[in-house]
N, C-alpha and C positions, 0 to 999 in steps of 0.2 A: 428427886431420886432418878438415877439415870436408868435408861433401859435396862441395861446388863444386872443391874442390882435388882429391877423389878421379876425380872426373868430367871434368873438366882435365888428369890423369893420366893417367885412361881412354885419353882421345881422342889423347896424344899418343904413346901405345903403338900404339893402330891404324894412327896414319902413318906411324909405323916401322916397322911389321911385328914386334913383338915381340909376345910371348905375352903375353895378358892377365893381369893380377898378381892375386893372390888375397889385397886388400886385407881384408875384410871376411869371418867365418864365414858362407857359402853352408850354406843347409839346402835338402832338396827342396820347400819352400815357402814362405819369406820370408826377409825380411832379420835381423838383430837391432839393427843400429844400431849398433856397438861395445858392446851389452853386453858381451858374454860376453869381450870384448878388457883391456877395463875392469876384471872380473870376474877375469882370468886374472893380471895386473898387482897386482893386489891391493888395489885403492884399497879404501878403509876397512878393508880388513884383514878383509874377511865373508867367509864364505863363501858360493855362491850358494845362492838358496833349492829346496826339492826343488818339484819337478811339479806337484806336488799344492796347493801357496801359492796361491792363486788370485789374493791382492790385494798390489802393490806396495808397497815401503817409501813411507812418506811422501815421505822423500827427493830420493827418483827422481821422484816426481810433481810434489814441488816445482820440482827442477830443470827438468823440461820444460814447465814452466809450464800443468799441466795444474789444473781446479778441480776436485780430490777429493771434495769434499763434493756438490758441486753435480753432476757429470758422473762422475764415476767413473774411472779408467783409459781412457784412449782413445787410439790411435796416432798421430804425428807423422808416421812416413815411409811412404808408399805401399807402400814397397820390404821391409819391414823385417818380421822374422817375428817372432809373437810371443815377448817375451821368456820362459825358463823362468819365473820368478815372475807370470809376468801369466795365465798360462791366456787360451782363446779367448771368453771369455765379457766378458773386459774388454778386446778388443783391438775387439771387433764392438760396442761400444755405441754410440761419437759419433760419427756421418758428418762432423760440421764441423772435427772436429779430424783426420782421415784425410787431408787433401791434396784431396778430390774433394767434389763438390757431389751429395747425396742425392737432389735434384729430379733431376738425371738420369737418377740409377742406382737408381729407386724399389726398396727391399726386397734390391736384391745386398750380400751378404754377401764383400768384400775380403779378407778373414782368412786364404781358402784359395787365395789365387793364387799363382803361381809366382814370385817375383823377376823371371826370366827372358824373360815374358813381355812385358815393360816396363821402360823403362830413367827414369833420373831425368826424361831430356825429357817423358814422354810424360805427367806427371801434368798436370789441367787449370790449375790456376793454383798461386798462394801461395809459388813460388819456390823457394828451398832449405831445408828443414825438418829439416836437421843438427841433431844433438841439442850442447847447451853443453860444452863443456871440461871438467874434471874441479874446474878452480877457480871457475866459473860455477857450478856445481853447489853446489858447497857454500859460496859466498856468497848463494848465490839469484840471479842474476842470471843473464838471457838472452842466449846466447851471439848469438843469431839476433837480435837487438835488436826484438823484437816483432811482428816480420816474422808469426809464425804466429799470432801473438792478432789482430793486424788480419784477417788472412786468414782468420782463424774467424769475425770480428766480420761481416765483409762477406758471408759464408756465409752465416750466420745469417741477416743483414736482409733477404738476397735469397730465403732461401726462406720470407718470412713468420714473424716468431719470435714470434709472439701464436696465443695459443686459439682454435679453430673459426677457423681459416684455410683451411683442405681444402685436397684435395692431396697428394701423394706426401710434400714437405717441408715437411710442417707438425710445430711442434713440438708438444711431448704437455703437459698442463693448466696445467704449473706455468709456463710460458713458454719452458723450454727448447729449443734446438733437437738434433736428432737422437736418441739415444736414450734407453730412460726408465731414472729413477734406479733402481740397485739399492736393492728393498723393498720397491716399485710395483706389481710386477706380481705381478699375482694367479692363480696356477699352481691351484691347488685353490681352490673355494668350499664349505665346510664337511665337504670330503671329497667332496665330488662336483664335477668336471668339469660347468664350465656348457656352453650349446648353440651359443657363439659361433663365427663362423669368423674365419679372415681373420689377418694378423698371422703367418702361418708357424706354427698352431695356438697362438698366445700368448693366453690369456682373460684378456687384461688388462683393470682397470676404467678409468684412467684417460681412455683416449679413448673412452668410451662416452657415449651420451646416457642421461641419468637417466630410466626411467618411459617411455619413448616419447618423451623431449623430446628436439628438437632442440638442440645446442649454440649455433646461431646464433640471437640474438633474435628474438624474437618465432616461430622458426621453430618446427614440431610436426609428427612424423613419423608421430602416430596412438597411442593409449594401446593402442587394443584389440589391434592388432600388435602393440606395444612392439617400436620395431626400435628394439634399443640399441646397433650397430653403425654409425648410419647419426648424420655428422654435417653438417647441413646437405646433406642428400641425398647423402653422397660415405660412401663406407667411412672407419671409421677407421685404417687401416693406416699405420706407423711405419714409418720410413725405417731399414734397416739393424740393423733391431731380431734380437737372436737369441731362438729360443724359449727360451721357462722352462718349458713344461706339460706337458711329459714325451715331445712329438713332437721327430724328427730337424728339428734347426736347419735353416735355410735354406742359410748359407752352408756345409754339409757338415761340421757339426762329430758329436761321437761319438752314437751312437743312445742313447734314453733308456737301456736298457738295459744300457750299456756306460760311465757315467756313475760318476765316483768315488763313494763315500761323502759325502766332504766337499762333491761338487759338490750332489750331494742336500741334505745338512746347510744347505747356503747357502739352495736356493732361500725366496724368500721367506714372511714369514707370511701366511696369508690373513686375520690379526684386523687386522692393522696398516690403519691408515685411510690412503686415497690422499693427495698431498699438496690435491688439493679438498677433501678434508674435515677435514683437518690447519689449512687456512686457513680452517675453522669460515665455509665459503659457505652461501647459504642451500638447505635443499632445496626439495622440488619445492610450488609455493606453494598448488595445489589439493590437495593433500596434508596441509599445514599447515593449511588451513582447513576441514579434515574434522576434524583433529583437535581443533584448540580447540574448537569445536562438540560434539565426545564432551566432551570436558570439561565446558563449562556444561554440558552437559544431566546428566552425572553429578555433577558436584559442586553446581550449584544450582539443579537440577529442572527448569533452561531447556527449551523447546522447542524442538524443533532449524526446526519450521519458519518461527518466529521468529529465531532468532538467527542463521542461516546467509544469507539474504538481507539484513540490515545488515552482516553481515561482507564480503559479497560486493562488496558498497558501496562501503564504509570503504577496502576495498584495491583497487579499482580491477579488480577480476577476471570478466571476461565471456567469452562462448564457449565455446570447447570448455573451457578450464583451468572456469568455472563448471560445465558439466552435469558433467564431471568430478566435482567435487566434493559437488553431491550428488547423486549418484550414491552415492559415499563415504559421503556422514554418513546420508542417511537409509537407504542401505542397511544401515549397520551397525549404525542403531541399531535398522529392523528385526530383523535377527539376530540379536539379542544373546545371545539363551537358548543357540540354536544355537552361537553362536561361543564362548561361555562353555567349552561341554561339551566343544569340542574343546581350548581353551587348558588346560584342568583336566586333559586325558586327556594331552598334551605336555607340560606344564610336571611332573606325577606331585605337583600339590598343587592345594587347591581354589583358586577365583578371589579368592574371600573375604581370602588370604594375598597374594596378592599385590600392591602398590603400585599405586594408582588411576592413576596418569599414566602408568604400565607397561601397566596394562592398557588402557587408551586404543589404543596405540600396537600392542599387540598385537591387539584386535580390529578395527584398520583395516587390519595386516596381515593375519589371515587370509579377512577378509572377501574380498579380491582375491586370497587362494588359491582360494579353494571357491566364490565364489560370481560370480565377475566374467572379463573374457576378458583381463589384466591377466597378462603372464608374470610366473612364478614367482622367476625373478632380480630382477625390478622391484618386484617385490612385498615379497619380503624384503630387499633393498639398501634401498628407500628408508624400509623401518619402520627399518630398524638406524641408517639416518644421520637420523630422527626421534630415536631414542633417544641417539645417540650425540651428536649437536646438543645438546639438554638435560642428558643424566647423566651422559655419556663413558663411556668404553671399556667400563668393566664389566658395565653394564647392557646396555649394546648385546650384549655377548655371549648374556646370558639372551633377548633377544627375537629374535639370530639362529638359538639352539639352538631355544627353542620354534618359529619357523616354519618351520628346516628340515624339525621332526618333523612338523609341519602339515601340510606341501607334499606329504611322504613316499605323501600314500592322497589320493585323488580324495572332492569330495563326495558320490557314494554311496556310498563307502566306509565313511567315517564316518557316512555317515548306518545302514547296515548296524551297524556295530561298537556306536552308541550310544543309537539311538532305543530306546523302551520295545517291549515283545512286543506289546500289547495292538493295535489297528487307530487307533483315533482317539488314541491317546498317540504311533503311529509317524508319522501325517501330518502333527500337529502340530509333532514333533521336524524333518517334512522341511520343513514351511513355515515354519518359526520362527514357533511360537502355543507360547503355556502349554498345556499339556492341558487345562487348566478352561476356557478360553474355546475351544477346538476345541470340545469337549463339550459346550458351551453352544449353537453355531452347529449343532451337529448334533441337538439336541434345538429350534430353533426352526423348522428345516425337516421336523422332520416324515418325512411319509411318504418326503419327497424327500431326506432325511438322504444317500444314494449319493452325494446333488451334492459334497459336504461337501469332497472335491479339489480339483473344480472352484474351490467359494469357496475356500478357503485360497489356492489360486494366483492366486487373482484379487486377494486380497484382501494378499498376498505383494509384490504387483509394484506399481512407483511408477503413482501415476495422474496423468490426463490431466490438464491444467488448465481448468476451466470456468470461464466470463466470464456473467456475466446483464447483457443488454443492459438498463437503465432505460425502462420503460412510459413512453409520450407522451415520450420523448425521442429514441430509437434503437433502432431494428426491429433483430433476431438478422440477418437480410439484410443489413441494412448495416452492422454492428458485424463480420459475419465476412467483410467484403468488405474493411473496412476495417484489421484485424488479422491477415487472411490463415487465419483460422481457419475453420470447420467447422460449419454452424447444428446445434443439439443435437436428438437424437430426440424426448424428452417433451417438454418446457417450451417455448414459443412464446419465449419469451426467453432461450433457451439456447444458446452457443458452445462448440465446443472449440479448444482449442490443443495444439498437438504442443509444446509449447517455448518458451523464451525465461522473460524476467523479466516478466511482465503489469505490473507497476508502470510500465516503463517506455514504456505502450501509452500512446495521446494520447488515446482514452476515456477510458481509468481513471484519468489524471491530472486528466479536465477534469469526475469527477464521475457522466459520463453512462454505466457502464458498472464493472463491478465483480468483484473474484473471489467464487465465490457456487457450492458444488456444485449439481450439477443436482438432488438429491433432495431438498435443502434447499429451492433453485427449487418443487420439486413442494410444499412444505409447505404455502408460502405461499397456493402460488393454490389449493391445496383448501380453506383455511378462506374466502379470497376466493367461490371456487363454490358453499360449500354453502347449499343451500336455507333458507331461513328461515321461520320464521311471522309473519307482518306485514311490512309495508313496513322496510325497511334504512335506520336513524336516523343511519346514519354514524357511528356509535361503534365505534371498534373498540381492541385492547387486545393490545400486545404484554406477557404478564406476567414474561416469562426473556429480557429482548432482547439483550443484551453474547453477543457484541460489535456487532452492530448490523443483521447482513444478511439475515435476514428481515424486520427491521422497516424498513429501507430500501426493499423488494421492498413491504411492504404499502404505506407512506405514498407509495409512485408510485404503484400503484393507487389508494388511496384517492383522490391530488389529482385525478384524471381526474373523479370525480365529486364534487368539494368536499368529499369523508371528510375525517374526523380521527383520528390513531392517538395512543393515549397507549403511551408505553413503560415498563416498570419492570425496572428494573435497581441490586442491593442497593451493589451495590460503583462506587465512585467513578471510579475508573481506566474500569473496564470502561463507566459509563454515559460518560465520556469519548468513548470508542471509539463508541459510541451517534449522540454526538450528530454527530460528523464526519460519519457512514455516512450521516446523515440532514437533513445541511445543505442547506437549501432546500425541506426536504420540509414535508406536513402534519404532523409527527410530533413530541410533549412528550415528554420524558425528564425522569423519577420516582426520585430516590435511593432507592427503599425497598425493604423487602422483600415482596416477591411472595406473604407470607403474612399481612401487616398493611400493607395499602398505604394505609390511609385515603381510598381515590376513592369515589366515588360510585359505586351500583348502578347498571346499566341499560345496561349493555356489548351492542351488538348481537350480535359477532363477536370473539372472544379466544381467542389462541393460547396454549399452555401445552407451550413446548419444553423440557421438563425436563433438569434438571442431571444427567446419566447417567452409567454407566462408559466412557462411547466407544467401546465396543467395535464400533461401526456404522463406525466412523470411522477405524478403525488405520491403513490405508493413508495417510491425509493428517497422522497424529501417529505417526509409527514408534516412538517409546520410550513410547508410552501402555499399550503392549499390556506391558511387562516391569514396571511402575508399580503396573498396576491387579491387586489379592488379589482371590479370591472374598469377605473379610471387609468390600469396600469395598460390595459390592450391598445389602445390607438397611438401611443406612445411608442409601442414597440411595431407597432403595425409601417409608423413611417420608417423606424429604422430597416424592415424586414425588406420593404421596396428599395429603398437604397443601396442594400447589400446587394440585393438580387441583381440591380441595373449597375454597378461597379465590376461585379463578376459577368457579365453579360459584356461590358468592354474589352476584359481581359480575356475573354476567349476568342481563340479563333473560328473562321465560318466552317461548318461543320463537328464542331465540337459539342458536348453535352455538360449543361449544367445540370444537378441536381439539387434540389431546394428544398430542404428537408426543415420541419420543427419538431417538440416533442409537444407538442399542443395539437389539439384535436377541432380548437376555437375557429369557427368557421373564418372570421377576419383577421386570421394569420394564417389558414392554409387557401381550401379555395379562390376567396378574394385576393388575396394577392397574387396566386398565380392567373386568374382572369384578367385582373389588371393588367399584371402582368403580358400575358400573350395580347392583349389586347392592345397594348403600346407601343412592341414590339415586331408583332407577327412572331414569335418562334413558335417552334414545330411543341407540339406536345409529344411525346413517347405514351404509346401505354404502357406506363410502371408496372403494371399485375407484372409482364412478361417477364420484367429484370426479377423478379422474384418467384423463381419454377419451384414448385411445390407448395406454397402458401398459399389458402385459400381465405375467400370471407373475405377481400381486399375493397370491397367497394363496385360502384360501379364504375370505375376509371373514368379519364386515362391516368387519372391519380390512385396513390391507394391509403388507406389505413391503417393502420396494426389498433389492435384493442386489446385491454388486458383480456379481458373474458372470454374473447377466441381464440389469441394467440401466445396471452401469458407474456405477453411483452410491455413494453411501454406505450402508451398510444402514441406512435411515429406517424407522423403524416409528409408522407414524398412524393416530388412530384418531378420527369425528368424531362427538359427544355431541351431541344436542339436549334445551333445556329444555322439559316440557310444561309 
């Protein structure tokens, strides 16, 4: 007997006055539908299933025209109590299939209502939701002639059945509406309880945003918070969804605790991937291009500050997703040493063993453990769905185990458990430096060695970006009025910028204005200031010019007063770079080498920036510092004297060389200008003076720059005269 008939019944009992007939098994909280009438009758000849079955025969799902795969078990009759074989877990998943619309009744759980409370009128629409006949059942065929699929279908569209729709009735990632599929939802995250709320304590991943992103295009709810609840500014909460995480269900079903075996047994896996990452979406794209970036630089010795800004390009990626990102790459490739020794102490094998594109992926992940304000969930979900994007599952396990154990101790912890005893091996370990180049920094200041914190952390943290406004073309005043930037302390042609891509400044497109550290700035105009003997023949000589930006700085000086600058530079490429930096200028660019160049003596003024270990420079090369052995300094130390004593030919008596690195390494400054004077007799200058207004320089006649006093590169210069 179909609803309508029993309910036709009903009523014509009431205006009779006869006692109401006890059609249907009445429980003290729902209906059954005629199962259990069905059931008693004997059709199929089964017996019913015990309590404990959680999931429906195929059967019965077909017959009710319910989509198993897709939806799960979900009720037809408002009235109707859960059947024995269905348990309350599959009766509370679909709002669209229950008779009621979930936009109303955001989060109420139906399961637990009384029959009684409600009669067939009172459901909101979809009409009579009678389950098929017993021969409809087993031809497949719909007793209700599709009355309740349209009724579902019109549900659906009306409460938005698309992703990041917000709202009480929005459906969860995969498009469905009402509730998420069994295997979704994510009850434990590697054993531990994430910090999410919301959802009737459900830590599902599905309706979250990735990393602090928002769900809706273009939308971003903030990396540094990472609020991964928040979609399009609305909570993600699911309409009628019952808990899985071990809190009491909403709609009143049994306490975690009082929970079968078997219901246990079901809850889902936390390895299994959401169906977003099942449909292989892309992840998070400044994420992605942190990581190719570790890549070239580890597989083909790229620079990260080269290859991250054409990347940036290429994909169309600016703002926040850009600082983002590097933020990422050059912070990790800072860290490396550091992040190594924690991946090595989690994984319980050295780094050495394990797979290069793993490791990538790993120290992007812990980087935003330990060292960034990037939640812990974000951190490790988005490295597993890098890994699991390229490797699948397997792998993804390995880099979710290592960053759990990661996550497990705070960076002073580990920096506790694994830095060396010694003092200058422990600082280095906490600034990500080799010990040899700590050791080195603390041996070239000296007395002031205490600073030696100070510089690392200085020397630790991403720097500023510095613009040199072009002489006789554009004053620092109106270069930082024009750029929004900051005029520089030392350098009369000095900018800062807090940010952005300086390429795409309309100075340094149009030529008049360029990125240029300020210490390098300082290089230039000391050898421009220093005193000479005789009148200044305008000969001047950049002899190490690639890639081009002090010798760009010299040839606008020079044109001011009709100078000529020759440049030499050995390598092709790099005098390329040369000759761009210095299009328009007074300035020749020379393929040769800087130790047989074939020019002519009689150089007034030439500079001698020699090929160093960059250790002056880490901050603006973050993977230089994990590159450069102590076996690479006496190597460069022989070529540093050759340069020096080739430029010392080419000038004339009375002239000034200046001998500049961006190493701080006492046997690439000091020592070789001692050697130096010492082989030769030249005159020393004291360099403080070429540099009026900069203090902290040392105690000469050479001087320093430091990042920590002057925010510069650590420059070490030092200026020779011929007698």
């Amino acid at each position: 007997m179909s609803a309508s008939d029993r309910r036709r019944r009903r009523e014509a009992d009431q205006r009779s006055g006869a006692a109401p007939r006890d059609d249907r098994k009445i429980t003290g909280k729902n209906v059954d539908g005629g199962w259990a009438a069905r059931a008693a009758k004997g059709r199929d000849n089964k017996a019913p299933r015990a309590e404990d079955d959680r999931r429906p025969r195929r059967g019965d799902g077909e017959s009710r025209g319910w989509d198993y795969d897709r939806r799960g078990p979900a009720r037809t009759d408002d009235t109707r109590r859960p059947a024995a074989g269905r348990g309350r877990d599959a009766d509370d998943r679909s709002g669209a299939a229950r008779g009621y619309d979930p936009a109303d009744r955001p989060g109420t759980s139906r399961g637990n209502r009384d029959a009684g409370d409600r009669g067939a009128s009172d459901r909101p629409r979809g009409g009579d939701f009678g389950r098929s006949d017993g021969a409809a059942e087993r031809s497949g065929r719909r007793a209700d002639g599709g009355t309740e699929r349209r009724a579902s279908s019109e549900r659906a569209e009306r409460q938005g059945n698309s992703r990041g729709s917000g709202g009480p009735g929005r459906s969860d990632d995969s498009g469905r509406s009402g509730g998420v599929r069994e295997g979704d939802t994510r009850g434990v995250r590697g054993g531990q309880p994430t910090d999410r709320g919301g959802d009737g304590g459900r830590f599902g991943r599905d309706g979250e945003s990735r990393g602090g992103q928002s769900a809706e295009p273009g939308g971003r709810s903030g990396r540094d918070s990472d609020s991964r609840d928040s979609r399009g500014g609305k909570r993600s909460d699911r309409t009628g969804d019952s808990s899985r995480s071990g809190s009491a269900r909403q709609g009143g079903g049994k306490p975690a605790g009082q929970r079968s075996e078997r219901q246990r047994a079901d809850r889902p896996d936390p390895s299994v991937p959401s169906p977003r990452k099942r449909r292989g979406e892309p992840v998070d794209v400044a994420r992605e291009v942190a990581l190719d970036v570790l890549r070239a630089v580890r597989e083909r010795d790229a620079y990260a500050n080269l290859v991250l800004p054409k990347l940036l390009r290429e994909r169309k990626i600016s703002g926040r997703d850009a600082a983002f990102a590097t933020e990422l790459t050059y912070g990790a490739c800072r860290s490396q040493g550091q992040l190594d020794a924690v991946i090595a102490a989690c994984a319980g094998r050295p780094v050495g063993e394990i797979d290069g594109p793993i490791l990538d992926i790993l120290r992007l992940g812990v980087y935003q453990l330990l060292r960034t304000r990037t939640g812990a969930h974000a951190a490790v979900d988005t490295s597993v769905d890098l890994a699991r994007a390229e490797f699948g599952q397997g792998r993804a396990g390995f880099v979710n185990a290592v960053l759990r154990r990661a996550g497990e101790k705070t960076a002073d912890q580990w920096i506790a458990e694994l830095a060396p005893a010694d003092p200058v091996g422990k600082l280095a370990f906490e600034f990500a430096h080799p010990t040899w180049i700590a050791q080195s920094f603390a041996d070239a200041l000296g007395a002031q060695a205490g600073e030696l914190s100070d510089l690392l952390a200085a020397d630790d943290e991403r720097p500023v970006v510095h613009l040199v406004a072009r002489p006789g073309e554009i004053t620092s005043e109106e270069l930082a009025l024009v750029t929004g930037g900051e005029e520089g302390r030392w350098s009369p042609y000095a900018v800062y910028l807090d940010g952005g891509d300086p390429g795409q400044l309309e100075p340094v497109r149009e030529g008049i204005a360029a990125v240029q550290d300020e210490g390098s700035q300082l290089v230039a105009l000391a050898l421009s200031r220093a005193p000479l003997e005789g009148p200044d023949q305008g000969r001047w000589l950049d002899l190490c010019a690639g890639p081009g930006g002090k010798a760009a700085l010299l040839g606008a000086l020079a044109a001011i007063d009709l100078f000529t600058v020759d440049a030499v530079e050995p390598s092709e490429h790099r005098a390329e770079l040369v000759r761009k930096s210095t299009r328009d200028l007074p300035v020749t660019v020379h393929v040769k080498d800087g130790r047989d160049t074939g020019l002519e003596p009689g150089y007034d003024r030439i500079l001698v920036d020699a090929p160093c270990t960059g250790l002056g420079a880490l901050r603006r090369r973050p993977e230089s510092r994990w590159r450069r052995i102590p076996a690479d300094v006496p190597e460069l130390v022989t070529l540093q004297r050759e340069l020096l004593t080739a430029a010392w030919d080419l000038l004339r008596p009375g002239g000034v060389v200046v001998y500049s690195t961006c190493s701080p390494h006492l046997s690439e400054t000091l020592a070789v200008v001692a050697d130096f004077v010492r082989r030769t007799g030249a005159e020393q200058l004291d360099t403080r003076e070429l540099l009026p207004g900069v203090t902290d320089l040392g105690e000469g006649p050479s001087a320093q720059l430091w990042p920590h006093r002057h925010g510069t590169d650590a420059m070490f210069l030092s200026a020779l005269r011929k007698k």
